[in-house]
PDB file of N, CA, C and O in Angstrom, chain B, residues numbered from 101:
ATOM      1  N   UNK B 101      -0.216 -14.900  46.136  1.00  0.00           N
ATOM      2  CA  UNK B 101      -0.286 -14.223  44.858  1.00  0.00           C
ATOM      3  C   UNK B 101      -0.936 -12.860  45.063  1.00  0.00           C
ATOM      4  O   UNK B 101      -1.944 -12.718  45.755  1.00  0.00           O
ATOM      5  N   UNK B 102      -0.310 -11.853  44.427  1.00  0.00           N
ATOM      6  CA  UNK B 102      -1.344 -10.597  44.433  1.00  0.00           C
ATOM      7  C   UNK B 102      -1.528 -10.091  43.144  1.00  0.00           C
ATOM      8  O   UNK B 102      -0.873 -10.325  42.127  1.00  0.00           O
ATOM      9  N   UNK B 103      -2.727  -9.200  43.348  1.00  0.00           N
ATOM     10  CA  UNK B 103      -3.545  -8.673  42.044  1.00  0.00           C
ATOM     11  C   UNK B 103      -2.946  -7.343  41.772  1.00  0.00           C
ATOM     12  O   UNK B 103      -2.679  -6.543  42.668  1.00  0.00           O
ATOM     13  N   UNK B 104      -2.789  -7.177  40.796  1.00  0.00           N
ATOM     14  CA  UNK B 104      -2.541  -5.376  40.307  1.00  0.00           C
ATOM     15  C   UNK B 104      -3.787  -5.223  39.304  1.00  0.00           C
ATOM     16  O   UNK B 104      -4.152  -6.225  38.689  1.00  0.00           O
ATOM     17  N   UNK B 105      -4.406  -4.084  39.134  1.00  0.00           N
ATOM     18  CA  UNK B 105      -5.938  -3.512  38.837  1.00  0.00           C
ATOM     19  C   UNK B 105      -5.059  -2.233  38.314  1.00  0.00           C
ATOM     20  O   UNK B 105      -4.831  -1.203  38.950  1.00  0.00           O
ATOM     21  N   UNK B 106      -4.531  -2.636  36.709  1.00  0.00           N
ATOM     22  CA  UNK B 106      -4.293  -1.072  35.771  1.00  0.00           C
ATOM     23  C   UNK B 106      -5.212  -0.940  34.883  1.00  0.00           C
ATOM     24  O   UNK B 106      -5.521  -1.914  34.196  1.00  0.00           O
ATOM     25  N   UNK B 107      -6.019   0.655  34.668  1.00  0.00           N
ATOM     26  CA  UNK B 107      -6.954   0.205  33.539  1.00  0.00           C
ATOM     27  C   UNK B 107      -5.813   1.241  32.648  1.00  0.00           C
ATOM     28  O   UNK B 107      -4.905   2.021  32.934  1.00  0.00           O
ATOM     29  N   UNK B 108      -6.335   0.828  31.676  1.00  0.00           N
ATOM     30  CA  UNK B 108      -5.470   1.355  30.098  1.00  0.00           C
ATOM     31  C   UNK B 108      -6.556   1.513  28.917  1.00  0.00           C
ATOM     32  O   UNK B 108      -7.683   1.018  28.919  1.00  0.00           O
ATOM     33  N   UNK B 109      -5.793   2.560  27.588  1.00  0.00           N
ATOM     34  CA  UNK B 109      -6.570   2.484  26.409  1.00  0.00           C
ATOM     35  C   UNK B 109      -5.934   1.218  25.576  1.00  0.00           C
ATOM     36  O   UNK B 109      -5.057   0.478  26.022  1.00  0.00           O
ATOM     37  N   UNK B 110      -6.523   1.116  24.326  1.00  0.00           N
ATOM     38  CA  UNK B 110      -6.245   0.013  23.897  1.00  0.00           C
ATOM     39  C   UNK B 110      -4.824  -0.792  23.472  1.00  0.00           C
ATOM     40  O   UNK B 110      -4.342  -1.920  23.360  1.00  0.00           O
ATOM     41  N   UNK B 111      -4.417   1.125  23.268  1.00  0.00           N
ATOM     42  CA  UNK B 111      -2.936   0.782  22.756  1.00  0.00           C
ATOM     43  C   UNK B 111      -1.931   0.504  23.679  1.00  0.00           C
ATOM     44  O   UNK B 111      -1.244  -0.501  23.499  1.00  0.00           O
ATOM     45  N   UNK B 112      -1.697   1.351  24.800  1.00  0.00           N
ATOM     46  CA  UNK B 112      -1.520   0.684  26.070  1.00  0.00           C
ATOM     47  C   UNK B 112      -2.120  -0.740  26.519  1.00  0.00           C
ATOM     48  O   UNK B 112      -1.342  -1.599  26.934  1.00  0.00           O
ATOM     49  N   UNK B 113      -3.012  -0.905  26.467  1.00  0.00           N
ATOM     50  CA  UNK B 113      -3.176  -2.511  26.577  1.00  0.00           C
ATOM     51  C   UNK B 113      -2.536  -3.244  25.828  1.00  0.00           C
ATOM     52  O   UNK B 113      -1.922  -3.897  26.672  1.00  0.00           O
ATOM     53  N   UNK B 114      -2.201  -3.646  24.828  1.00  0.00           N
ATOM     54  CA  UNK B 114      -1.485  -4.127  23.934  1.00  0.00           C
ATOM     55  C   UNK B 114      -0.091  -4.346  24.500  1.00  0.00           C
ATOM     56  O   UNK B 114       0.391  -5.472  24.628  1.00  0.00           O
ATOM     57  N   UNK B 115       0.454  -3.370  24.789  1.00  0.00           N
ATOM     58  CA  UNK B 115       1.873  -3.151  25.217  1.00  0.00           C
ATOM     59  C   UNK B 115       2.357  -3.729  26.662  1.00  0.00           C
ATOM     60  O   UNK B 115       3.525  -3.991  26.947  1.00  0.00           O
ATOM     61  N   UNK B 116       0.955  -3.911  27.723  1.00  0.00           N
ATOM     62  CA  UNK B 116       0.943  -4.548  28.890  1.00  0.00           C
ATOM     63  C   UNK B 116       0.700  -6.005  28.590  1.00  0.00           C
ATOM     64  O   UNK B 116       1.368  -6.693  29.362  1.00  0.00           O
ATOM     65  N   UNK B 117      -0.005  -6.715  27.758  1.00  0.00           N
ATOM     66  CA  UNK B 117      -0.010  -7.429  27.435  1.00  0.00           C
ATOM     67  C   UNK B 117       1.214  -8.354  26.580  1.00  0.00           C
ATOM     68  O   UNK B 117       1.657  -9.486  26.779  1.00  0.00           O
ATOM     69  N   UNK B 118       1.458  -7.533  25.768  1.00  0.00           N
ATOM     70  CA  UNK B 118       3.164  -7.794  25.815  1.00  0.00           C
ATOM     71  C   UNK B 118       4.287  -7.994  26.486  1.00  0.00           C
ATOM     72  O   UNK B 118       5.192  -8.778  26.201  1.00  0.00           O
ATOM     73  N   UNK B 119       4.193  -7.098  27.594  1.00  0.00           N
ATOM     74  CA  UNK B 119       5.175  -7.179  28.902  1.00  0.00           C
ATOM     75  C   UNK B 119       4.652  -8.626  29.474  1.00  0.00           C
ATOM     76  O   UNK B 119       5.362  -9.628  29.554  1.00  0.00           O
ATOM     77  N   UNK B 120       3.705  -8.567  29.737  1.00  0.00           N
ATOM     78  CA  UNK B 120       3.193  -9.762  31.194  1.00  0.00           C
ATOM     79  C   UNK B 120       3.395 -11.265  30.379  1.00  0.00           C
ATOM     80  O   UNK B 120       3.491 -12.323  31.001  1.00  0.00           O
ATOM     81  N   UNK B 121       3.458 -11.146  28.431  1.00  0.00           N
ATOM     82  CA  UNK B 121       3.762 -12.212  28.117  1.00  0.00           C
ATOM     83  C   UNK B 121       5.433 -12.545  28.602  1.00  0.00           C
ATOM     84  O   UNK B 121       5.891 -13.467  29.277  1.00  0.00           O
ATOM     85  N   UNK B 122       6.184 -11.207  27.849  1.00  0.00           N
ATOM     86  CA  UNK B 122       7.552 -11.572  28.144  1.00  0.00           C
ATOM     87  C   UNK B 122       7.986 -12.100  29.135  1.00  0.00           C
ATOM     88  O   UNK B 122       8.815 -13.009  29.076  1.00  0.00           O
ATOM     89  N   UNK B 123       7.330 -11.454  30.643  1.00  0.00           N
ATOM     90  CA  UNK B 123       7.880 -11.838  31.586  1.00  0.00           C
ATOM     91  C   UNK B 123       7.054 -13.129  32.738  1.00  0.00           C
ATOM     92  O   UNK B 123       6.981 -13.348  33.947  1.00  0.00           O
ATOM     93  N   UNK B 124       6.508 -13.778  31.337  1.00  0.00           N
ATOM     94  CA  UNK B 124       5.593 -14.880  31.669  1.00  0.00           C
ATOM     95  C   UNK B 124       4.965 -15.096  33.353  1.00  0.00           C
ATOM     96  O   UNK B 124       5.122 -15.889  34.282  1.00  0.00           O
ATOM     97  N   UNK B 125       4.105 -13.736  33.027  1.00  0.00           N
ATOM     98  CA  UNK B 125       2.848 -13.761  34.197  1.00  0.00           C
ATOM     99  C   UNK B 125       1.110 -13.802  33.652  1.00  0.00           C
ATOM    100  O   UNK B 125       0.621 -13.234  32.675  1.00  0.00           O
ATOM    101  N   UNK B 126       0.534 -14.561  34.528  1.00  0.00           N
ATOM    102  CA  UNK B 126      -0.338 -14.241  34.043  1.00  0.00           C
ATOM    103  C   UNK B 126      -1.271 -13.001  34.172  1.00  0.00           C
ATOM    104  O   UNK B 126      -0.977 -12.216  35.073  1.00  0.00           O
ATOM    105  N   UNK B 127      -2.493 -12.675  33.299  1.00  0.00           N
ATOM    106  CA  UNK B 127      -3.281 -11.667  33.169  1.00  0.00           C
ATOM    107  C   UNK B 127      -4.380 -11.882  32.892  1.00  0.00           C
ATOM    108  O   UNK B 127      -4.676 -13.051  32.648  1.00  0.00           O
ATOM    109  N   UNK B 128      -5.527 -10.729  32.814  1.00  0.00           N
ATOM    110  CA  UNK B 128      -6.608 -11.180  32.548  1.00  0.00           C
ATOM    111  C   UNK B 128      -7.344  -9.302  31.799  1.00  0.00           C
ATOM    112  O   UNK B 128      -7.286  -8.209  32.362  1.00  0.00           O
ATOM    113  N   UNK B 129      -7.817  -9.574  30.716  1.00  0.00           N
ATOM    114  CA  UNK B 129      -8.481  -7.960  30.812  1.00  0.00           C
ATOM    115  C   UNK B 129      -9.777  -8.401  30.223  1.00  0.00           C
ATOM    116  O   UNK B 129     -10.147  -9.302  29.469  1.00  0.00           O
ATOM    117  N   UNK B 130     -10.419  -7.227  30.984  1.00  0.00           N
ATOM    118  CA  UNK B 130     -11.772  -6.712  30.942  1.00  0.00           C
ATOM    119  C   UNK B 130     -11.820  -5.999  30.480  1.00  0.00           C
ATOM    120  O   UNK B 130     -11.161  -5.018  30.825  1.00  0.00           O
ATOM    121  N   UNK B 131     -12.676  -5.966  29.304  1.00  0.00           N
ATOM    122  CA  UNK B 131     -13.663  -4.925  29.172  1.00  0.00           C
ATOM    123  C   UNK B 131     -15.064  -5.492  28.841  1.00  0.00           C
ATOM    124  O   UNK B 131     -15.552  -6.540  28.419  1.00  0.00           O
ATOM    125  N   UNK B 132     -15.464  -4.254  29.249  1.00  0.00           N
ATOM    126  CA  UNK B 132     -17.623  -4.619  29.234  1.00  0.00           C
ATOM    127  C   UNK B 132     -17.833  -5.921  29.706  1.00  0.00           C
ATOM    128  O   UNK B 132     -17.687  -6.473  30.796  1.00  0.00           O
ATOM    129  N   UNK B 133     -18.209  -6.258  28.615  1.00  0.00           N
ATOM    130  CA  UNK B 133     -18.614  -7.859  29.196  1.00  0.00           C
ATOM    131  C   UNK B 133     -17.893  -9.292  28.181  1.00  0.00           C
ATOM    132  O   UNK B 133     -18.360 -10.328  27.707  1.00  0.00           O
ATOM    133  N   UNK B 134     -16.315  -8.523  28.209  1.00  0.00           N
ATOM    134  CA  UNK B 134     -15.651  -9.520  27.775  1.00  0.00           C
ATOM    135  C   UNK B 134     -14.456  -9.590  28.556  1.00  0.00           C
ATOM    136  O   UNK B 134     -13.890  -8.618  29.055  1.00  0.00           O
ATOM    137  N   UNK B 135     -14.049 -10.954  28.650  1.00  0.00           N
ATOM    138  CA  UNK B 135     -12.667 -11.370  29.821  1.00  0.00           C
ATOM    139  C   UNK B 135     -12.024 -11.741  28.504  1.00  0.00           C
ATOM    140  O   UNK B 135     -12.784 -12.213  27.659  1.00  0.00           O
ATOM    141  N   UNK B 136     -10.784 -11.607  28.203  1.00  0.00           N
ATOM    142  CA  UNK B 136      -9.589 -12.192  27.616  1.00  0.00           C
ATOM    143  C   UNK B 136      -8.398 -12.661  28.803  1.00  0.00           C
ATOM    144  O   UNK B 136      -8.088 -11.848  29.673  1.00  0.00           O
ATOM    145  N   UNK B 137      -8.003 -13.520  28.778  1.00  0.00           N
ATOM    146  CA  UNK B 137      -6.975 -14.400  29.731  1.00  0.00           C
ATOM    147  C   UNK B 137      -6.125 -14.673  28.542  1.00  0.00           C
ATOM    148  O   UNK B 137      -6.205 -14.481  27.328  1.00  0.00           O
ATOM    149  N   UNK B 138      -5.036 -15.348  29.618  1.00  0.00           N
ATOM    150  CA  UNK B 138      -3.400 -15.133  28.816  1.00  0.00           C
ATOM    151  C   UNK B 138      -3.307 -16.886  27.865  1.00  0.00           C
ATOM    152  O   UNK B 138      -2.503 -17.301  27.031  1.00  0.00           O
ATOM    153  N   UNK B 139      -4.420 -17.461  28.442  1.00  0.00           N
ATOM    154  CA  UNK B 139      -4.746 -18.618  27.486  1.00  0.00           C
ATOM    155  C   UNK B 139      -5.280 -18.501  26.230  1.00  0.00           C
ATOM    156  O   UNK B 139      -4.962 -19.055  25.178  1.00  0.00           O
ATOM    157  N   UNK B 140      -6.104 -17.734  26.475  1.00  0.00           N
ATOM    158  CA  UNK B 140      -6.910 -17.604  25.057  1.00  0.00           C
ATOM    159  C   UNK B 140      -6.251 -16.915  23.626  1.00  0.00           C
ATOM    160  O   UNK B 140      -6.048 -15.705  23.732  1.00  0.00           O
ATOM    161  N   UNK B 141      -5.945 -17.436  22.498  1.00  0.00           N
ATOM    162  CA  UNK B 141      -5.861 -16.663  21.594  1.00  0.00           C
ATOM    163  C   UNK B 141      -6.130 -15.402  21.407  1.00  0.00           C
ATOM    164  O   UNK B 141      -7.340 -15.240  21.249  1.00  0.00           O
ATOM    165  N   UNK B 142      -5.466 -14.345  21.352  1.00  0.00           N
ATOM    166  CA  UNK B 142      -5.678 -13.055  20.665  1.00  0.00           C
ATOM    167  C   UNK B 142      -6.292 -13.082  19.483  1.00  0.00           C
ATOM    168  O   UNK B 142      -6.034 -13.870  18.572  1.00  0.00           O
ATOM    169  N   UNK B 143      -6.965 -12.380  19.475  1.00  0.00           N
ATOM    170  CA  UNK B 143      -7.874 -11.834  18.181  1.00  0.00           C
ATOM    171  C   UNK B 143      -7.110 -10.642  17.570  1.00  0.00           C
ATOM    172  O   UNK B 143      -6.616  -9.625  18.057  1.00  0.00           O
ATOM    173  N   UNK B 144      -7.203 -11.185  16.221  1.00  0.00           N
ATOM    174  CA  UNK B 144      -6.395  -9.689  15.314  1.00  0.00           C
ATOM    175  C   UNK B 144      -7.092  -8.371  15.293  1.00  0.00           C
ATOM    176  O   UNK B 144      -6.428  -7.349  15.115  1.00  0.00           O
ATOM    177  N   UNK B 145      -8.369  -8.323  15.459  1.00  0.00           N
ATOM    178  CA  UNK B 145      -9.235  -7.312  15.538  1.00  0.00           C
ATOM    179  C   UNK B 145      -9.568  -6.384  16.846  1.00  0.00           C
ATOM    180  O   UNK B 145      -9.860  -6.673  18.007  1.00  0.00           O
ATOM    181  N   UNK B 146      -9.435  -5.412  16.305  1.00  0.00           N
ATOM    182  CA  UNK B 146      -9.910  -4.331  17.750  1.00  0.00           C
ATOM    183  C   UNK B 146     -11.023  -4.606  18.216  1.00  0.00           C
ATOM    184  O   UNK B 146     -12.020  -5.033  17.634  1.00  0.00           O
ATOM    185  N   UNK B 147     -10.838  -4.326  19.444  1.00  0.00           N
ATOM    186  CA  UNK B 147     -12.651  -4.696  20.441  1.00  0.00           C
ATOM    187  C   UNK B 147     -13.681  -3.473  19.566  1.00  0.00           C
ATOM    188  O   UNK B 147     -14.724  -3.728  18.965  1.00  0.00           O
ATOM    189  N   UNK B 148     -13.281  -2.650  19.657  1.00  0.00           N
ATOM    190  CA  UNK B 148     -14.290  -1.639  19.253  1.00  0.00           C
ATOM    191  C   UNK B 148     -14.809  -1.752  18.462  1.00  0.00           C
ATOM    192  O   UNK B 148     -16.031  -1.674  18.591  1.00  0.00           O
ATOM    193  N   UNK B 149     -14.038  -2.101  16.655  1.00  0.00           N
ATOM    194  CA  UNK B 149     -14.442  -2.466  15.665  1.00  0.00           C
ATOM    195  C   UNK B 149     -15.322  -3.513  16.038  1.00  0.00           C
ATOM    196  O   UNK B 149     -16.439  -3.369  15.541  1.00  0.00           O
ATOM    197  N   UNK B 150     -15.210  -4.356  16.631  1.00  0.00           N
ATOM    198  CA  UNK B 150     -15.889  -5.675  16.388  1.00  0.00           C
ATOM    199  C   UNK B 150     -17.122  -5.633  17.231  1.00  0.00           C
ATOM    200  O   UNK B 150     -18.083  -6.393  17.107  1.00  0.00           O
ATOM    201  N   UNK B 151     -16.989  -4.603  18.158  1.00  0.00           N
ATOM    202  CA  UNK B 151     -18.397  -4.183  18.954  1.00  0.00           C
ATOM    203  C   UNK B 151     -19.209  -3.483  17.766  1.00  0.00           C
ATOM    204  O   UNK B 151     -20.352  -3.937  17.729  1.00  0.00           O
ATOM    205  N   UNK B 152     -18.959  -2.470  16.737  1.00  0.00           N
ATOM    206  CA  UNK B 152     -19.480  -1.772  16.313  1.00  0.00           C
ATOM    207  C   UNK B 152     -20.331  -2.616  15.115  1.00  0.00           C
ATOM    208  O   UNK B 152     -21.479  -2.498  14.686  1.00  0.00           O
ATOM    209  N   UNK B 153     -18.968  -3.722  14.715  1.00  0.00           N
ATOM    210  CA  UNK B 153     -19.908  -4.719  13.223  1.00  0.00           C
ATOM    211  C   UNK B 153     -21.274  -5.545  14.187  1.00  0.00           C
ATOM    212  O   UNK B 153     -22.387  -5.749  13.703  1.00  0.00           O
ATOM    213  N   UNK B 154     -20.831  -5.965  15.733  1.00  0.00           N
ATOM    214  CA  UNK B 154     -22.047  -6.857  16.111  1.00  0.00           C
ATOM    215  C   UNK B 154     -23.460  -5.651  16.253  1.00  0.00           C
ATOM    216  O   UNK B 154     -24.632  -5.840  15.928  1.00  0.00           O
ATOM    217  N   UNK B 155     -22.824  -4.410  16.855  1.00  0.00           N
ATOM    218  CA  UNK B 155     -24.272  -4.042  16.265  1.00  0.00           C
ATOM    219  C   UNK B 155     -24.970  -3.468  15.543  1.00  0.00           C
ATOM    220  O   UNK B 155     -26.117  -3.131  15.836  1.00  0.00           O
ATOM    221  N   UNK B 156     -24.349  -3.223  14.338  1.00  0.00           N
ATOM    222  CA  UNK B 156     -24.625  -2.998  13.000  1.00  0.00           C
ATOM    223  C   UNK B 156     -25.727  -4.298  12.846  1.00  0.00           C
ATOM    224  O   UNK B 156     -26.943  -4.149  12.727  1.00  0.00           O
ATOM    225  N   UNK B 157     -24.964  -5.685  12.879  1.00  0.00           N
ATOM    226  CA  UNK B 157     -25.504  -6.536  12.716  1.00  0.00           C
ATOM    227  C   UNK B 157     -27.261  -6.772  13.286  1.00  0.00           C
ATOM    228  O   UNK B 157     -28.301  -7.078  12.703  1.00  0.00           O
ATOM    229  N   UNK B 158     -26.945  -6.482  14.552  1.00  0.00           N
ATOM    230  CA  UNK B 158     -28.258  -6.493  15.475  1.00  0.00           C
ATOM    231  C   UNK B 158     -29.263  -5.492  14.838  1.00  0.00           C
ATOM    232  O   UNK B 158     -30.489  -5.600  14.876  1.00  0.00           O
ATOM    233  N   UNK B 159     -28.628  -4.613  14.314  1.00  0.00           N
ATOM    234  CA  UNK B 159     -29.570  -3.475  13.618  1.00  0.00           C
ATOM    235  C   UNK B 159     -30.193  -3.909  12.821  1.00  0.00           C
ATOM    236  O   UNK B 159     -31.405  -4.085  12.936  1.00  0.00           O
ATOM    237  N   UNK B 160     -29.458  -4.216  11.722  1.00  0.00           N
ATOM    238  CA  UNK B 160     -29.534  -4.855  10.300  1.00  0.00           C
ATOM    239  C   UNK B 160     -30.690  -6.073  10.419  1.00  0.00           C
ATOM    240  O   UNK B 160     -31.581  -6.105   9.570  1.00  0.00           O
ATOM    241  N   UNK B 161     -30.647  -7.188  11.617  1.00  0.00           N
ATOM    242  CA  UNK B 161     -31.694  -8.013  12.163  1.00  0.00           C
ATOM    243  C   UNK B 161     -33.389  -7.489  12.653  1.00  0.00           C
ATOM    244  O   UNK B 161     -34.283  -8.306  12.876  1.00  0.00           O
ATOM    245  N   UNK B 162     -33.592  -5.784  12.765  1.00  0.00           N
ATOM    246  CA  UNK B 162     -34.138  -5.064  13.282  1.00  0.00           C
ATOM    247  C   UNK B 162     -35.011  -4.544  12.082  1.00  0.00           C
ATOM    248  O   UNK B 162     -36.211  -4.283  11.991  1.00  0.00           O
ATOM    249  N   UNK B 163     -34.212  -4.503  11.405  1.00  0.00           N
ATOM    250  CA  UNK B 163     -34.720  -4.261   9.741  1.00  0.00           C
ATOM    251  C   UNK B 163     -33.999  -2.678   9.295  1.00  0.00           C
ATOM    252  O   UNK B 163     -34.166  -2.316   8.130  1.00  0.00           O
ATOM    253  N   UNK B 164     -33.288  -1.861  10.151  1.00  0.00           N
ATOM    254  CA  UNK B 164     -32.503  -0.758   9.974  1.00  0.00           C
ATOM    255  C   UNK B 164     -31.603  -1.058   8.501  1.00  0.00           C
ATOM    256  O   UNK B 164     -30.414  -1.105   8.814  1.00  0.00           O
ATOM    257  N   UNK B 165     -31.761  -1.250   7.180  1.00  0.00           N
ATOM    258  CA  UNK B 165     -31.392  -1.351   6.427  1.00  0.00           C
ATOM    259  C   UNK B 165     -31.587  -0.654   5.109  1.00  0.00           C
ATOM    260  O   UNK B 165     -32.745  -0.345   4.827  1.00  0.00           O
ATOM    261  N   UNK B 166     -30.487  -0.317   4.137  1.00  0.00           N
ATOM    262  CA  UNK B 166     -31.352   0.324   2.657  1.00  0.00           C
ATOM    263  C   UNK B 166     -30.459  -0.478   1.718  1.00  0.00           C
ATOM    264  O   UNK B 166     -29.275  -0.817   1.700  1.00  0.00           O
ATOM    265  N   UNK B 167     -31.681  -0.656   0.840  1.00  0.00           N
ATOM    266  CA  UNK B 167     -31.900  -1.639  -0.510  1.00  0.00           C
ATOM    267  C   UNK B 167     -30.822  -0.758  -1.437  1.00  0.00           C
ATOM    268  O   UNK B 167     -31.227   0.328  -1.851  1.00  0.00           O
ATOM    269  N   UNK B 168     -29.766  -1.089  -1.703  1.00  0.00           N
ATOM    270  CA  UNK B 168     -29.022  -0.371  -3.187  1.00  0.00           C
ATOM    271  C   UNK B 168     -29.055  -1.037  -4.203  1.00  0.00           C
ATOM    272  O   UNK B 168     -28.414  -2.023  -4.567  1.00  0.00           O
ATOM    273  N   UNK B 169     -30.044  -0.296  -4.771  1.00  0.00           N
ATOM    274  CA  UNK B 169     -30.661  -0.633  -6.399  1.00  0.00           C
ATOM    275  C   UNK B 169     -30.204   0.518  -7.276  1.00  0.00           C
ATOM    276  O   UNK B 169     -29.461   1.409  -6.862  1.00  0.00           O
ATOM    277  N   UNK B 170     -30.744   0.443  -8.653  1.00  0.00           N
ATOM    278  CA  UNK B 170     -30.479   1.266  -9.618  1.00  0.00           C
ATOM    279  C   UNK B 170     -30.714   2.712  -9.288  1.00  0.00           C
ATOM    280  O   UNK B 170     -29.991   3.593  -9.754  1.00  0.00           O
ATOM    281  N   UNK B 171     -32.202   3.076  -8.104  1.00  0.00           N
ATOM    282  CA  UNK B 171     -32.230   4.441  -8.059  1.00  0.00           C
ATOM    283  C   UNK B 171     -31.173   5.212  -6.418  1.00  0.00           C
ATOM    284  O   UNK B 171     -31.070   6.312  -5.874  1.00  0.00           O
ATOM    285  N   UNK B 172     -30.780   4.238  -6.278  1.00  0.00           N
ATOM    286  CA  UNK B 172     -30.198   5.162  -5.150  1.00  0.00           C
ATOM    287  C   UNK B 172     -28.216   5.088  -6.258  1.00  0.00           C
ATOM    288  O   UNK B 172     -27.335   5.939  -6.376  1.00  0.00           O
ATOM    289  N   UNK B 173     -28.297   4.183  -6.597  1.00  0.00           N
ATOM    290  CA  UNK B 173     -26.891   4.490  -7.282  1.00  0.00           C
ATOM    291  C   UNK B 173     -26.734   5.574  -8.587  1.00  0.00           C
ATOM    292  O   UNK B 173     -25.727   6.016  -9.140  1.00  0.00           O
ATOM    293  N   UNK B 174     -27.982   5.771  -8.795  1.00  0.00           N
ATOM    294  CA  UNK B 174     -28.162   6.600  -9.801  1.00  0.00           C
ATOM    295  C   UNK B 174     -27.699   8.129  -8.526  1.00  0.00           C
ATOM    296  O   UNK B 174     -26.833   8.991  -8.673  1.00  0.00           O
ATOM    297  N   UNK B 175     -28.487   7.967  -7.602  1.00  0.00           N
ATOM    298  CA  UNK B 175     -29.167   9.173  -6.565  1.00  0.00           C
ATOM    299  C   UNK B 175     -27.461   9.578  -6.382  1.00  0.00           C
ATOM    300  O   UNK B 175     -26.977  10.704  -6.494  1.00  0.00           O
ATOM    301  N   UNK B 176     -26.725   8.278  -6.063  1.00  0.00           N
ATOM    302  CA  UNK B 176     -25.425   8.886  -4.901  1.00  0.00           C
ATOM    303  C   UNK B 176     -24.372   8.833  -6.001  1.00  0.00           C
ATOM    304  O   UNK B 176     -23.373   9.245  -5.410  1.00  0.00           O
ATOM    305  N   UNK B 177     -24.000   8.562  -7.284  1.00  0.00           N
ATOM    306  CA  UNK B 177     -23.464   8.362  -8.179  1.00  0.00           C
ATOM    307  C   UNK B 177     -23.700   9.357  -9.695  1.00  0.00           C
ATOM    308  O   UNK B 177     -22.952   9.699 -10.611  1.00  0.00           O
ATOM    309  N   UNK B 178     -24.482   9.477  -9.519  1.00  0.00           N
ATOM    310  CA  UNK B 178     -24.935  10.377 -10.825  1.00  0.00           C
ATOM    311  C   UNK B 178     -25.058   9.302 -12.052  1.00  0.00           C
ATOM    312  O   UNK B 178     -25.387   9.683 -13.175  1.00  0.00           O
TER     313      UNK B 178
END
């Protein structure tokens, strides 16, 4: 068996991932510190987006947050 090592953007990934289904091979992609394999369910969501909500989240756990009450909707709303 041999390995091929293409890196791609996302949308290009998508489209390789498409091919290697059609022509039923397997694959594997990396990024950071996530593996997706040709077993696993696809996720409908972009990596990026979903990097960006986990660390919003982590923030938000940090206490990086603002309270919207009456005076900031007054403030950003008139």
């Amino acid at each position: 068996m041999n390995t091929i090592v293409i890196k791609a953007d996302n949308k290009l990934t998508k489209a390789l991932i498409a091919f290697c289904k059609a022509l039923g091979l397997t694959y594997e992609v990396k990024k950071e510190d996530t593996i997706i394999t040709c077993n696993e369910e696809e996720s409908p969501y972009d990596t990026e987006f979903v990097k960006m909500i986990l660390e919003r989240a982590e923030s938000a756990k940090k206490g990086n947050t603002v309270v919207f009450d009456d005076e900031l909707r007054e403030k950003l709303f008139g």
